[in-house]
C-alpha positions as CSV (number, residue, x, y, z in Angstrom):
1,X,18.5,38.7,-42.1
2,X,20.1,38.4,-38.9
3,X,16.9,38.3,-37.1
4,X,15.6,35.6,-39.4
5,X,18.5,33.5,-38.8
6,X,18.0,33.5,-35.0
7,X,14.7,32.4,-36.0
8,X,15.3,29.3,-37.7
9,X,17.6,28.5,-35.0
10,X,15.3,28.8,-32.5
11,X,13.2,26.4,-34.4
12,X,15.5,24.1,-35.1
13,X,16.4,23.8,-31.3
14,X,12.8,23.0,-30.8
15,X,12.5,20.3,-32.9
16,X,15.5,18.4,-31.4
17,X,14.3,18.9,-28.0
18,X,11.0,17.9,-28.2
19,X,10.3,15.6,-30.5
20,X,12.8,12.7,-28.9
21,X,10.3,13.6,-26.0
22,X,6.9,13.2,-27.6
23,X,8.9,9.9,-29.0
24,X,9.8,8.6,-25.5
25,X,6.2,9.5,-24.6
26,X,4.7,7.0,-27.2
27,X,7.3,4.6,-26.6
28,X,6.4,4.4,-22.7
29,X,2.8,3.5,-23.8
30,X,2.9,1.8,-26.7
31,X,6.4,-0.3,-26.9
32,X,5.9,-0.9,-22.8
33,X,2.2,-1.3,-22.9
34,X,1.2,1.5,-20.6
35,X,2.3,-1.2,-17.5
36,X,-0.2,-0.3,-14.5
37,X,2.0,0.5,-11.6
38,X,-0.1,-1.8,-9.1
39,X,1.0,-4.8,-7.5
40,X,-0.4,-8.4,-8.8
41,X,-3.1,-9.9,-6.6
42,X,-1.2,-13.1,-6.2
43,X,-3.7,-15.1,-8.2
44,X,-2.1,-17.6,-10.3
45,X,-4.9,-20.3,-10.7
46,X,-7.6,-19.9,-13.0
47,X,-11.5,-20.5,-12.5
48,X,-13.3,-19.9,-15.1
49,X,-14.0,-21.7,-18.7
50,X,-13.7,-18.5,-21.1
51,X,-10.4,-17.5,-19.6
52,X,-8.8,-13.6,-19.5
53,X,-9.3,-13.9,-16.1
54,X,-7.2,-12.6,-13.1
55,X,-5.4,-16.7,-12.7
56,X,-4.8,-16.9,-16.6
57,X,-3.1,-13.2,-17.1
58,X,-1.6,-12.2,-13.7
59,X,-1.4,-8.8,-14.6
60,X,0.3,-5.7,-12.2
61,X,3.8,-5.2,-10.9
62,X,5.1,-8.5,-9.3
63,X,5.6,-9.1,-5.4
64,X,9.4,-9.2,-4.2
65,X,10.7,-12.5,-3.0
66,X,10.0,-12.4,0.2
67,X,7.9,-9.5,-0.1
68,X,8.3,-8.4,3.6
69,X,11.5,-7.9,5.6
70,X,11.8,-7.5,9.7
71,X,14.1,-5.0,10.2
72,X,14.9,-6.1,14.2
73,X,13.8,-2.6,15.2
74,X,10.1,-3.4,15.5
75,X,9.0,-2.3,12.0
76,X,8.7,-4.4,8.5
77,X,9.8,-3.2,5.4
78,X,7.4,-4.0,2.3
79,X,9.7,-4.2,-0.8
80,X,6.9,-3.6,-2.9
81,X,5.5,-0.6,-1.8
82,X,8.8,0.7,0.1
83,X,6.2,1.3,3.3
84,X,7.5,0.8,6.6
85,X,4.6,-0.8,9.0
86,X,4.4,-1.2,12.5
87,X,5.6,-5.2,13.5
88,X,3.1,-5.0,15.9
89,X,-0.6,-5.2,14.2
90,X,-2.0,-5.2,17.4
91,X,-0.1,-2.6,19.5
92,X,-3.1,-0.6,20.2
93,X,-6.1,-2.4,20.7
94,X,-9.2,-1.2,19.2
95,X,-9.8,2.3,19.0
96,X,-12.2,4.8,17.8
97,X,-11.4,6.5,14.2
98,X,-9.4,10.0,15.9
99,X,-8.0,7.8,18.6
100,X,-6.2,5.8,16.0
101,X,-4.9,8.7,13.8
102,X,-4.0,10.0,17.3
103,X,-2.1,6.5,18.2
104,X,-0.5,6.7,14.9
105,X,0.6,10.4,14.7
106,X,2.0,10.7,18.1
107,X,4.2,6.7,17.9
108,X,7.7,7.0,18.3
109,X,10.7,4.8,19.3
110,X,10.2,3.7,22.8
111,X,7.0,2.6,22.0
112,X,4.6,-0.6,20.4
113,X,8.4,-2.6,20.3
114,X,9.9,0.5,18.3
115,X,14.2,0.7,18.5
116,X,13.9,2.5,14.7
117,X,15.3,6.3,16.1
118,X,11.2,7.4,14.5
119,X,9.9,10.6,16.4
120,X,6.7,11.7,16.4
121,X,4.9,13.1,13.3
122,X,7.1,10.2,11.1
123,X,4.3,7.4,11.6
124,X,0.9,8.2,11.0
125,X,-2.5,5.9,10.0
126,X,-2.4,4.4,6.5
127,X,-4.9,5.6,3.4
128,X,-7.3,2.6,2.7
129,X,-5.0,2.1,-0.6
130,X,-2.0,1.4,1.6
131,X,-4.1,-1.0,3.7
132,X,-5.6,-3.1,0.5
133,X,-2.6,-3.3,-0.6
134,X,-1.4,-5.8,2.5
135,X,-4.1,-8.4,1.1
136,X,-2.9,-11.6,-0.6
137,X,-5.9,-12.0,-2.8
138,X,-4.7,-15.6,-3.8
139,X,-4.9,-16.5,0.3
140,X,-8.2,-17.0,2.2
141,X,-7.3,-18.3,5.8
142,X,-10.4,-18.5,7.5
143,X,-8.4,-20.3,10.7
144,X,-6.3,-16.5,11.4
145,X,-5.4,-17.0,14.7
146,X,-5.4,-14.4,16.9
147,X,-4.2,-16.6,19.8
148,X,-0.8,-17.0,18.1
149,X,-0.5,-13.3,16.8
150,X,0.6,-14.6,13.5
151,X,-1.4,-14.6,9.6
152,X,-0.7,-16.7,6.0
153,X,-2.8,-13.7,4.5
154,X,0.7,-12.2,3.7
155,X,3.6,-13.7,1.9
156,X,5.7,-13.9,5.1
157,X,5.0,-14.1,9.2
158,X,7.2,-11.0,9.7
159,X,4.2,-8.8,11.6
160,X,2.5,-9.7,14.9
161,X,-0.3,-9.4,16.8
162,X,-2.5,-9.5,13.0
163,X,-6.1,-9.8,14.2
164,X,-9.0,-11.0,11.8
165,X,-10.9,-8.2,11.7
166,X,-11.4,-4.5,10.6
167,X,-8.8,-2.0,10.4
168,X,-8.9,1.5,10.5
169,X,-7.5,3.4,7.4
170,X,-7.1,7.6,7.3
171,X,-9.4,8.0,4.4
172,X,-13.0,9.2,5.4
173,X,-16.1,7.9,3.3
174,X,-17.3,11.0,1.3
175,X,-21.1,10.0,1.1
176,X,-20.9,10.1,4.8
177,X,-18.3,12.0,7.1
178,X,-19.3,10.4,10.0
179,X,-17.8,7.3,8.6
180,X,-14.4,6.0,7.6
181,X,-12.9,3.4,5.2
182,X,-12.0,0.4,6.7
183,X,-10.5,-3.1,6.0
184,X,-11.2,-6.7,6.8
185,X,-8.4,-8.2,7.2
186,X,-9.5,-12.1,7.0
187,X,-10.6,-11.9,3.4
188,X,-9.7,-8.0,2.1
189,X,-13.0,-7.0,2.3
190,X,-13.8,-2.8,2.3
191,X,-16.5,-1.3,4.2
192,X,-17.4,1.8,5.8
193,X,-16.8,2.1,9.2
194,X,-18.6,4.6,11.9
195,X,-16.0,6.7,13.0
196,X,-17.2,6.4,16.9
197,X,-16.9,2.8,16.8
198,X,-13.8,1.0,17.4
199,X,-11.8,-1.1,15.3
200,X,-7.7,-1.7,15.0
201,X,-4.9,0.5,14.3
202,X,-1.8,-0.3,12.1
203,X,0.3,2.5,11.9
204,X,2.9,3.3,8.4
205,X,5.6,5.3,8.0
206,X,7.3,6.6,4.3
207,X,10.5,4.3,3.4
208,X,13.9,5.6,3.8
């Protein structure tokens, strides 16, 4: 009897553990809708007839207000993504694929306009992910000026040195190794780029 007592018990316990679980499980994706933890594009006009497009729905996680901050130590906080970039988008020049991830994993204060106390080993060469997700899709600027250093294809001027053209991202392309993912800055375009040609570095950090 004993035994069958400690039994029941143990069942009992189960239940109240884990069904308020399976219950906060279904409320997460029904009740909240299963929201996609992904940023909106920043497309709010619509072009199309049928509608359910991007402009009509605006659907993702919505950009901060200003999305960027300078923090006076040579990097930019994005309030979105809680990434820490480089200020300087040009700091490097244009590099072959392991010279960048070498630029990016050796930075450190002193360096590119750095005062932020980073050694190195804390910065290293964004995933194509990261990179996309710079792009104002709701912004085409075809007049980026690289004279002036400074770009409208982000909600804020806080970088520098932004060039319209291909930057380097960490991730390699699998149907080639020889090649690596990289991103057009003037219109958020993704191609792959050979990994002996040479193209710009923007080095990221984690947030703190």
């Amino acid at each position: 009897m004993v035994r069958s007592g400690i039994s029941c018990f143990k069942r009992r316990l189960g239940f109240v553990l884990v069904v308020p679980l399976l219950l906060l499980g279904i409320c997460q994706t029904y009740v909240f809708g299963g929201l996609a933890k992904v940023e909106k594009t920043g497309q709010i006009t619509s072009y199309s007839a049928t509608g359910g497009e991007d402009g009509d729905l605006k659907k993702g996680v919505a950009w901060p207000n200003p999305r960027f901050t300078d923090n006076g130590n040579g990097t930019v906080r994005d309030r979105l993504t809680k990434l820490i970039w480089l200020k300087d988008a040009n700091a490097f020049g244009a590099r072959t694929w392991e010279q960048a991830l070498s630029d990016a994993n050796t930075l450190s204060s002193g360096s590119a306009g750095l005062t932020d106390g980073s050694v190195a080993g804390d910065w290293r060469l964004p995933n194509v992910k990261e990179l996309q997700s710079l792009i104002d899709f709701a912004y085409f600027n075809p007049a980026l000026s690289s004279a002036s250093g400074t770009s409208k294809w982000t909600s804020g001027d806080a970088f520098i040195g932004v060039q319209s053209n291909y930057y380097w991202s960490s991730t390699t392309y699998s149907g080639d190794t020889a090649y690596a993912w990289v991103v057009y800055l003037l219109v958020g375009s993704v191609a792959d780029g050979g990994k002996a040609g040479t193209y710009y570095v923007w080095p990221v950090r984690a947030g703190q």
